[in-house]
N, C-alpha and C positions, 0 to 999 in steps of 0.2 A: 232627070227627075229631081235629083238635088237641088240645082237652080230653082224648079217651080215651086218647091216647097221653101225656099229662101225670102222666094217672090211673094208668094202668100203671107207669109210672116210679118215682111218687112207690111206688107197693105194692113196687115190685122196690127201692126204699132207691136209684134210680140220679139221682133228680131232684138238681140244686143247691136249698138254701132260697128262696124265696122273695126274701127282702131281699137274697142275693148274684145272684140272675138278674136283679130289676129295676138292682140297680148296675152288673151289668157290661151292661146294656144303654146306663145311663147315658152309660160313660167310653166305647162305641163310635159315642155321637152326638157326641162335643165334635167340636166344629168347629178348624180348624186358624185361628188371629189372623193375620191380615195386613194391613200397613197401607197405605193409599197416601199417597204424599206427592206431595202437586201441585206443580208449578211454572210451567202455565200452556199455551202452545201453542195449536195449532187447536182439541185436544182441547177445550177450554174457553174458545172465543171466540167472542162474540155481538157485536153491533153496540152494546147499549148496555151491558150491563156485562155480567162473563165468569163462566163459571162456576166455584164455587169446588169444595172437594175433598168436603167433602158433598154439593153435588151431582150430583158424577161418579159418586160411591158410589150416588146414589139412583136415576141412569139405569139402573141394571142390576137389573129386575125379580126376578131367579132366583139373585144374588151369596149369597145368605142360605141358600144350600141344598148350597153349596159352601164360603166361610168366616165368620168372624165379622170383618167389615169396621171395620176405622178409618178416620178421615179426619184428614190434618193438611195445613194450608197452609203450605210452603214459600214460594212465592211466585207472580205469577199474570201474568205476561211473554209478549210474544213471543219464540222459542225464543233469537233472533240475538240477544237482549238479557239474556239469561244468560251474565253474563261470566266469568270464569277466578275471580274474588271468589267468585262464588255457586256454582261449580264445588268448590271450597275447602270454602265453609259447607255445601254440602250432601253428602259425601263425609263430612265431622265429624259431620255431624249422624245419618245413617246410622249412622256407627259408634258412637255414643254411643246410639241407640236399642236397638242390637244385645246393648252393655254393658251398661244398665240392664235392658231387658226379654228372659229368658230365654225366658220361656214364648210369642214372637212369634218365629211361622215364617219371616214372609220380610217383603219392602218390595215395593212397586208405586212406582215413579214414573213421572208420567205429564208430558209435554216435548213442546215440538215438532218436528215429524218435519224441519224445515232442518235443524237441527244435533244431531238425537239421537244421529245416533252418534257423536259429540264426548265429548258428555254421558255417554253408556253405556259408552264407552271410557276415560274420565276415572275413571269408578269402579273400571271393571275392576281398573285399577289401583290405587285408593288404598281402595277399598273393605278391611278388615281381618277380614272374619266367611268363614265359610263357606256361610253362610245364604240362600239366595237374595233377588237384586235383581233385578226385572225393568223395562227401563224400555218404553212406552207409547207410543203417539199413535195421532191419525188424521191421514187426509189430508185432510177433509173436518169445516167446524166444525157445531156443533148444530144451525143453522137453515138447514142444505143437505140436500137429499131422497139418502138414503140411506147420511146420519151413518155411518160407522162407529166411532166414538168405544165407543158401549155393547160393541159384540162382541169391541173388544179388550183394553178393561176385564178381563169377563170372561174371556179366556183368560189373561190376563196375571196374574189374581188365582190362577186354577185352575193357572198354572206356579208361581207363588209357593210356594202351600202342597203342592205335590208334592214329596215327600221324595226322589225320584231330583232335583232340582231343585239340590240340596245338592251345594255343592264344583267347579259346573261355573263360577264367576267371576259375570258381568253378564249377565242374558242381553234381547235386544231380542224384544220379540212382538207381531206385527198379523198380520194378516188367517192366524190360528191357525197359523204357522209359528214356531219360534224358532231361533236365530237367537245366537252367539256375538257380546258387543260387541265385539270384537276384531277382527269378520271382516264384519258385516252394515254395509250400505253402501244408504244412498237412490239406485235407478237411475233414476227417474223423477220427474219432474216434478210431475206430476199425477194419474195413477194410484194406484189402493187396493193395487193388486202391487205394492209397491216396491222395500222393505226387501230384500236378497237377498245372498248370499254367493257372489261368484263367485268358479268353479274350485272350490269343497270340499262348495258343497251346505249345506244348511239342517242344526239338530243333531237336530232334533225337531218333532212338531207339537202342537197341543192339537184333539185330535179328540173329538167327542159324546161319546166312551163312556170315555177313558182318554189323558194326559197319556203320551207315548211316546218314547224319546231314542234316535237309529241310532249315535251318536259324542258324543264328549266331545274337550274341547279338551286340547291338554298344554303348550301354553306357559303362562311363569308367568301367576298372578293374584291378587288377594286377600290368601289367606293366604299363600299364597309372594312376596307383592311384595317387593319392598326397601324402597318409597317409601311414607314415614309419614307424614301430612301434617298431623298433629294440631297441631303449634308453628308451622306453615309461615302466613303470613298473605300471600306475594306470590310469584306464579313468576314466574322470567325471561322476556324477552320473546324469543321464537323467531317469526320470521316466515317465511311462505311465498312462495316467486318459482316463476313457471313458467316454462318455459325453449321457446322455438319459434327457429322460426327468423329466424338476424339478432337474436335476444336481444340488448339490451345488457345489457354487467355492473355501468354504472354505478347500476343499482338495488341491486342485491348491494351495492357499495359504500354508495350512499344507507342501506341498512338499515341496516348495522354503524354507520355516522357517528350515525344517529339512537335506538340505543341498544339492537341485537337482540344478544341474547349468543349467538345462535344461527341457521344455519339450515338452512331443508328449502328443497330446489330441485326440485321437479317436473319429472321432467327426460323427456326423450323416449325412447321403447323403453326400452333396459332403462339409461341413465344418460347419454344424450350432453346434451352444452350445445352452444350456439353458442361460436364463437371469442372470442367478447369476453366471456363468462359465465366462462372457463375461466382467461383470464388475470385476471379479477377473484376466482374463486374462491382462485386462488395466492397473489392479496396478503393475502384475507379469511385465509388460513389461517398467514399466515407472521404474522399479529397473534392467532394462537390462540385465533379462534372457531371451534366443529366448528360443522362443514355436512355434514348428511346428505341423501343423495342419493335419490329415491324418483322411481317411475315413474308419468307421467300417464298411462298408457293405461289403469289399472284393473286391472291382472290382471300375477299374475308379480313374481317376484323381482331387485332389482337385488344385485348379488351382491358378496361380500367379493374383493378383487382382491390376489394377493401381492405384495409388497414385491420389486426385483430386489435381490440382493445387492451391488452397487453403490449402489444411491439415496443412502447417508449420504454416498458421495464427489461422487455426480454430481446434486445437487438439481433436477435439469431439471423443466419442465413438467408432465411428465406424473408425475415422485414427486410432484408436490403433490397430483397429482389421484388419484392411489393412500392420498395419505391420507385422501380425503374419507371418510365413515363411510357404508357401503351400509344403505340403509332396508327391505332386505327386502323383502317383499309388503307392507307398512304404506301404506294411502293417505299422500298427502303429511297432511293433517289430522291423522291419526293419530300419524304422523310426527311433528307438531309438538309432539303432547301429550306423547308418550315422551321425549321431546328436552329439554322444560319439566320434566319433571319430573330425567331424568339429572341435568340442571346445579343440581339443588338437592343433590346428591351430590358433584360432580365434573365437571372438565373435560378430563378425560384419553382422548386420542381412543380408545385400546385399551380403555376401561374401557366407552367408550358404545356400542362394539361392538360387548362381549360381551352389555350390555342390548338391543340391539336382534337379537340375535342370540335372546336368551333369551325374548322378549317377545312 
């Protein structure tokens, strides 16, 4: 039946030649390039030696029918042992893939799930393309009964090369959810449900039939960063305190003595400290380190608080603690990273703000 309706075509002068119907079938099979860049994780951990990025490429039976797979080794770590250096080299190393290769759709890095959204968050930011990043993991390593390493592979290569994929920042994908690195947070321990975004909901999923997005993010990312990190070879050190109750603040102080230009204080509900965290915070701030303030419960915003029109005359207690810089909804972690990166800018508390405002 196909022939005859070929046959007819070509007699009605409606057919295309020949040599132009087999090309343009050609250019509707190329495959979309994407590459992964390993750096180690569950994803890729056996008892005697780990697996490397070609081999993560070659777990995935069916990868070849969706892109035309690379593999490069980054490096091949537990996730906690990727430090803020390799955070650095591999952020550069992205964007200099991006620069040189045009014709590569997107990046896969594949991390492990401790500190991936560190990692995916660190990009978010310093990443400079539009192109998608997605970063990886399992929960579970190769020679545990029912790996999911391979299936997140696979969605993560198939968000990659999805052109709606483009412009939305870093985005985190396991068990076929994604997932903003800005926003997706490990809830669990142990569970393959992990990764989740509370309060705003997942962006998109990667289901059987078609790669699908409900929302997009609008705080900055990427291409709208401010933070370059191409000449940068060391971020300041920001440290994390969590704050309960009976806190003392001689940690706060401990920090700053031992060399934090910065901190985040996980503070309780939406920003309290104990009494001795507060009168430590006052000194920390009268030797102009910013301390931003974030909330340990997980959920919710600590908020920007106004200036009384008095405070220049009356510097009491509580003006100090109005200058602390509110952390938003940002885990305190995240927190830190924004914060690491602000002070490679500036130490001006209005200015880390408006970043954390904007971010």
């Amino acid at each position: 039946m196909r022939k005859s309706w070929i046959a007819l075509l070509l007699c009605l002068g409606l057919a295309p030649p020949v040599a132009a119907a087999t090309q343009t079938a050609e250019l509707s099979t190329e495959l979309p390039t994407v590459r992964l860049i390993a750096t180690g994780g569950t994803i890729s951990s056996r008892p005697a030696s780990r697996l490397t990025a070609e081999n993560l490429v070659a777990l995935v039976p069916t990868l070849d029918e969706h892109v035309q797979a690379e593999a490069e080794q980054f490096s091949n770590l537990p996730s906690s042992d990727l430090a803020v250096m390799g955070w650095l080299a591999l952020a550069r190393r992205i964007n200099e893939l991006f620069d040189e290769r045009p014709d590569l759709t997107g990046v896969v890095v594949s991390s492990g799930t401790d500190t991936l959204e560190e990692t995916a968050y660190f990009l978010h930011l310093t990443v400079r393309h539009t192109r998608p990043v997605v970063v990886v993991g399992s929960m579970r390593p190769p020679t545990s009964l029912g790996y999911d390493g391979a299936a997140n592979l696979l969605q993560a290569f198939r968000v990659a090369a999805e052109p709606s994929s483009r412009d939305l920042g870093v985005l985190v994908v396991l068990n076929a959810e994604i997932n903003s690195a800005r926003e997706a947070t490990k809830t669990h321990a142990q569970r393959l449900h992990t990764f989740e975004t509370r309060g705003y909901g997942i962006l998109g999923v990667a289901d059987s039939d078609r790669v699908i997005y409900y929302r997009r993010p609008y705080r900055r990312h990427t291409t709208r960063s401010e933070f370059d990190v191409s000449n940068i070879e060391l971020l300041p050190r920001v440290d994390v305190l969590l704050s309960y109750q009976d806190a003392p603040g001689d940690l706060i102080l401990a920090a700053v003595e031992r060399g934090a230009a910065g901190l985040v204080i996980a503070a309780s509900g939406a920003g309290s400290m104990s009494p001795s965290q507060r009168d430590a915070v006052k000194r920390v701030l009268d030797r102009s380190v910013p301390i931003v303030v974030t909330s340990r419960t997980g959920g919710g915003r600590v908020v920007t608080l106004p200036t009384p029109s008095n405070a220049a005359r009356e510097p009491d207690d509580n003006y100090f603690l109005l200058r602390r810089i509110a952390g938003e909804d940002l885990s305190p972690v995240k927190a830190r990273i924004l914060l690491m990166l602000a002070l490679t800018q500036t130490r001006d508390e209005h200015e880390i703000q408006r970043m954390f405002e904007e971010y």
